[in-house]
C-alpha positions as CSV (number, residue, x, y, z in Angstrom):
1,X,-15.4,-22.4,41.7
2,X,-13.1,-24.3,39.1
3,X,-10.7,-21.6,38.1
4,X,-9.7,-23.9,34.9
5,X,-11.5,-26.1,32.5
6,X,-11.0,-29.6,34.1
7,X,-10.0,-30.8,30.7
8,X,-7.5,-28.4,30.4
9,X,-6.3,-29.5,33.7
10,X,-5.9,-33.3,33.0
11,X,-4.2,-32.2,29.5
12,X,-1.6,-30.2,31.7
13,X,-1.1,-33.3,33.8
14,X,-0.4,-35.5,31.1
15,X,2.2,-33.0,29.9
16,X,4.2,-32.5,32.8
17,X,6.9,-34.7,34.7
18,X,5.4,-37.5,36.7
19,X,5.8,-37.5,40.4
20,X,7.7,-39.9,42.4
21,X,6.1,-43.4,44.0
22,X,6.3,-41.4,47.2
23,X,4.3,-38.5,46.6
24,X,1.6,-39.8,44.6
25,X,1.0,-41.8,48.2
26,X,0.9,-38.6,50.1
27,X,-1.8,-37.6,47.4
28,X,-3.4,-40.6,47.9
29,X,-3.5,-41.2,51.3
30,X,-4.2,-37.4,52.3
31,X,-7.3,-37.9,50.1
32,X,-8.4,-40.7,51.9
33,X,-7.3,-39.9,55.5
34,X,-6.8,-36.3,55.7
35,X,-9.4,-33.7,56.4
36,X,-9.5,-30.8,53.9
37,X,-7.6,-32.7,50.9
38,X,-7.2,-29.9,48.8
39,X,-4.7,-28.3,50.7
40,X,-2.7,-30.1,49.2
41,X,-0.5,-28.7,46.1
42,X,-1.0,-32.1,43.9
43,X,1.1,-33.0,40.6
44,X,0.9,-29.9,38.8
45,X,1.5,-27.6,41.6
46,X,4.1,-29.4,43.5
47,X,6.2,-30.3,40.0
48,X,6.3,-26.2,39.3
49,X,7.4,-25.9,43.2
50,X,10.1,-28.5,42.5
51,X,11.3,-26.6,39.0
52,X,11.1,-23.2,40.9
53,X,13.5,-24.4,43.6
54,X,15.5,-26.7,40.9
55,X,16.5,-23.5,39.1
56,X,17.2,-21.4,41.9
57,X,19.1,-23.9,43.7
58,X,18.1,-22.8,47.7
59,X,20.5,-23.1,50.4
60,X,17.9,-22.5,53.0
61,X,14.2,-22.7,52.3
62,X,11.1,-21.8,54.8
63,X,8.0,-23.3,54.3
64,X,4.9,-21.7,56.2
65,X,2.1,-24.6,56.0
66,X,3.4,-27.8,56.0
67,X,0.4,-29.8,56.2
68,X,1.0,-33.8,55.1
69,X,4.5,-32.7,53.9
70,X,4.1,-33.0,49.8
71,X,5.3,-29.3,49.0
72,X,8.2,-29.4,51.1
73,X,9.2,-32.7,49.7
74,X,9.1,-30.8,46.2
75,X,11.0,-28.0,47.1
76,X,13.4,-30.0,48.5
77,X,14.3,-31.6,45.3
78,X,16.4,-28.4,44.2
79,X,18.1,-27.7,47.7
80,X,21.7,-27.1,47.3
81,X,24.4,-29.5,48.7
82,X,24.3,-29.1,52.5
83,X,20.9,-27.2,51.8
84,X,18.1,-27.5,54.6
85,X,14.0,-26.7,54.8
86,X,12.0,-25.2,57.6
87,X,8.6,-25.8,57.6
88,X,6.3,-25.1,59.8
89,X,3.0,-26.3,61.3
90,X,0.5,-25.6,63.4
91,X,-1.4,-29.4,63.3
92,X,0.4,-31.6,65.8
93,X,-2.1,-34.2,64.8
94,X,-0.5,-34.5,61.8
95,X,3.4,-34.9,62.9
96,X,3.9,-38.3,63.1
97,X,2.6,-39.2,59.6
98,X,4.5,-36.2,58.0
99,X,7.7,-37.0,59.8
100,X,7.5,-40.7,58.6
101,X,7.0,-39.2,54.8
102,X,9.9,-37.0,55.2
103,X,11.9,-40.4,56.7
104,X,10.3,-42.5,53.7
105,X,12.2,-39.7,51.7
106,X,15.7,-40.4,53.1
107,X,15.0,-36.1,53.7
108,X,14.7,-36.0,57.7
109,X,18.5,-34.4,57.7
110,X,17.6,-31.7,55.9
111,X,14.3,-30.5,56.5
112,X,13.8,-28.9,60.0
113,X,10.0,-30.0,60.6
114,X,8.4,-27.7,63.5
115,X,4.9,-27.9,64.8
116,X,4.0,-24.1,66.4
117,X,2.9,-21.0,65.7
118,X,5.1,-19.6,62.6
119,X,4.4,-15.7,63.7
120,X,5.9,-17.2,67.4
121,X,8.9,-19.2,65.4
122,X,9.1,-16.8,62.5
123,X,10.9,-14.3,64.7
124,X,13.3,-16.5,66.4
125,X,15.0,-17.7,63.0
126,X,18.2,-16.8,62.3
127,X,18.7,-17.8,58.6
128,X,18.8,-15.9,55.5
129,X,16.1,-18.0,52.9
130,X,16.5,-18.3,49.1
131,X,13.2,-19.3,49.0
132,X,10.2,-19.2,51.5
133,X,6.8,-20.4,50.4
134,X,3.7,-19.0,52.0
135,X,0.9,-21.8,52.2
136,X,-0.9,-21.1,55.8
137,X,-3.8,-19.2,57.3
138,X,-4.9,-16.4,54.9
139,X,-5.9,-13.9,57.4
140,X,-2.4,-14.0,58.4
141,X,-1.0,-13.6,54.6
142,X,0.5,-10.0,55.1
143,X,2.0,-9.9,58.4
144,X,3.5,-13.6,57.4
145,X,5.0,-11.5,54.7
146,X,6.3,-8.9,56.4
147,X,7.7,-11.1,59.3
148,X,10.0,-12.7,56.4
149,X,11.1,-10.0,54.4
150,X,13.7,-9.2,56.0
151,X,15.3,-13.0,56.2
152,X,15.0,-12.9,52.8
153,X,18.2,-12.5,50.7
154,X,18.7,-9.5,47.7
155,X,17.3,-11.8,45.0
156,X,15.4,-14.1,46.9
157,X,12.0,-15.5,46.3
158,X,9.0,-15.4,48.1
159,X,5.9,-17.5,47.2
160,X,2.4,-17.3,48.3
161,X,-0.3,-19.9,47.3
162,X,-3.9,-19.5,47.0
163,X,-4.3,-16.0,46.1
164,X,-6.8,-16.5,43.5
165,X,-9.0,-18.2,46.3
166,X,-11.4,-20.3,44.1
167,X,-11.5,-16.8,41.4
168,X,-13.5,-15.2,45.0
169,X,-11.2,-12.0,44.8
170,X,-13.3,-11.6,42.1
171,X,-16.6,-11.2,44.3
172,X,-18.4,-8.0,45.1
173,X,-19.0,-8.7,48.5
174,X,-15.6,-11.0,49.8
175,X,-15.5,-13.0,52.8
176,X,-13.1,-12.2,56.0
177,X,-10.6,-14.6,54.1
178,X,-11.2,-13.2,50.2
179,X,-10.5,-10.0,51.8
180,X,-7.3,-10.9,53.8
181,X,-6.1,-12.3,50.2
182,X,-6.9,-9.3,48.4
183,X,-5.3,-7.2,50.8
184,X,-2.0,-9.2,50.3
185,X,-2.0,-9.0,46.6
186,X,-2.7,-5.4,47.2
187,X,0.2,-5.1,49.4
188,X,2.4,-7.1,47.2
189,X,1.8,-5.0,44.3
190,X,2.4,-1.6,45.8
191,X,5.4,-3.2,47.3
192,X,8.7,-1.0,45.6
193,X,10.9,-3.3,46.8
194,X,10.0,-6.4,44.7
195,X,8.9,-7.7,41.6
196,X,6.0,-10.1,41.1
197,X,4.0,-12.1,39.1
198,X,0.5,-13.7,39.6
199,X,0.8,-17.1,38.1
200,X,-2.6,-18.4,37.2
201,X,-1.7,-22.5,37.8
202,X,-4.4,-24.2,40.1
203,X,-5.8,-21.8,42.8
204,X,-2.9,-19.1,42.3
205,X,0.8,-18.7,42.9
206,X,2.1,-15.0,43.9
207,X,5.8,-15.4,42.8
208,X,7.6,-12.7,44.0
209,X,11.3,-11.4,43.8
210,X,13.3,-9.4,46.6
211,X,15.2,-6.7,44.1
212,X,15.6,-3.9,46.8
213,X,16.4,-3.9,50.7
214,X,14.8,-0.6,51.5
């Protein structure tokens, strides 16, 4: 299901910042080599990742689904000086290309690439994140959320792509993945400790704001 009109879509594109050289090759190449290509966050997404992290100005981001790389290239655009990126993946497959994207970049120093299970790594990390971006398996939304919280600073941002899952949280009868993403938006929503907004731009971001600790 196409969430919005495609000619809306291209008319969006046309009116936003291009991408660099490099990343329209990611796009290009994970279309062409990758499986499941629309993973990936594209020009739209990926430029409103880049002005999130531009404004807030991260010292530390973590990224939960790396995949061929293109997100964390964007949100490294607005790391601080002396900022770094974890981001996480569970595709080894994939490692040698995304590595050689991030070098292509002149980014290897600062983003801290791991291929693993992020609910084994998540718990081991001892930063505090300005930003952490949620972009992984969906069954896995919720606890991935409340295996972060806590690293995240007062003020901090939290992120969470996909949660309009091709407009099937609107279904009667969800799937085992519809339902794990309703139950995050539910859980986000009822959450005291934040603020949030669902931003309707490509398959759905959850933007959400740390504004309590307890």
């Amino acid at each position: 299901m196409e969430l919005i009109n495609t000619g809306i879509q291209d008319y969006a594109e046309r009116h936003t910042s291009d991408e660099g050289e490099l990343l329209k090759r990611i796009d290009r190449d994970t279309h062409a080599q990758v499986l499941r290509p629309r993973m990936l966050s594209g020009h739209l997404q990926g430029r409103v990742l880049a002005m999130i992290s531009q404004m807030i100005r991260p010292k530390r981001i973590l990224e939960i689904g790396t995949y061929t790389g293109y997100s964390a290239l964007c949100m490294a655009e607005g790391l601080a000086d002396g900022g770094k990126i974890i981001t996480l993946d569970i595709n080894e497959e994939l490692e040698n290309r995304v590595r050689g994207y991030f070098e292509k970049a002149g980014v290897q120093e600062k983003v801290d690439y791991r291929i693993g299970d992020a609910a084994t790594i998540i718990p081991l990390l001892r930063e505090e994140f300005d930003l952490v971006f949620i972009d992984a398996d969906k069954e896995n939304y919720a606890r991935y959320y409340d295996m972060v919280f806590d690293k995240v600073k007062l003020n901090g941002f939290i992120l969470a792509d996909n949660v309009l899952w091709s407009g099937k949280v609107l279904d009667e009868k969800p799937d085992k993945d519809t339902r794990a993403i309703l139950e995050f938006n539910a859980k986000v929503q009822r959450d005291p400790r934040v603020e949030n907004i669902l931003l309707p731009i490509r398959d759905g971001i959850m933007m959400i704001r740390k504004v309590s600790l307890s």
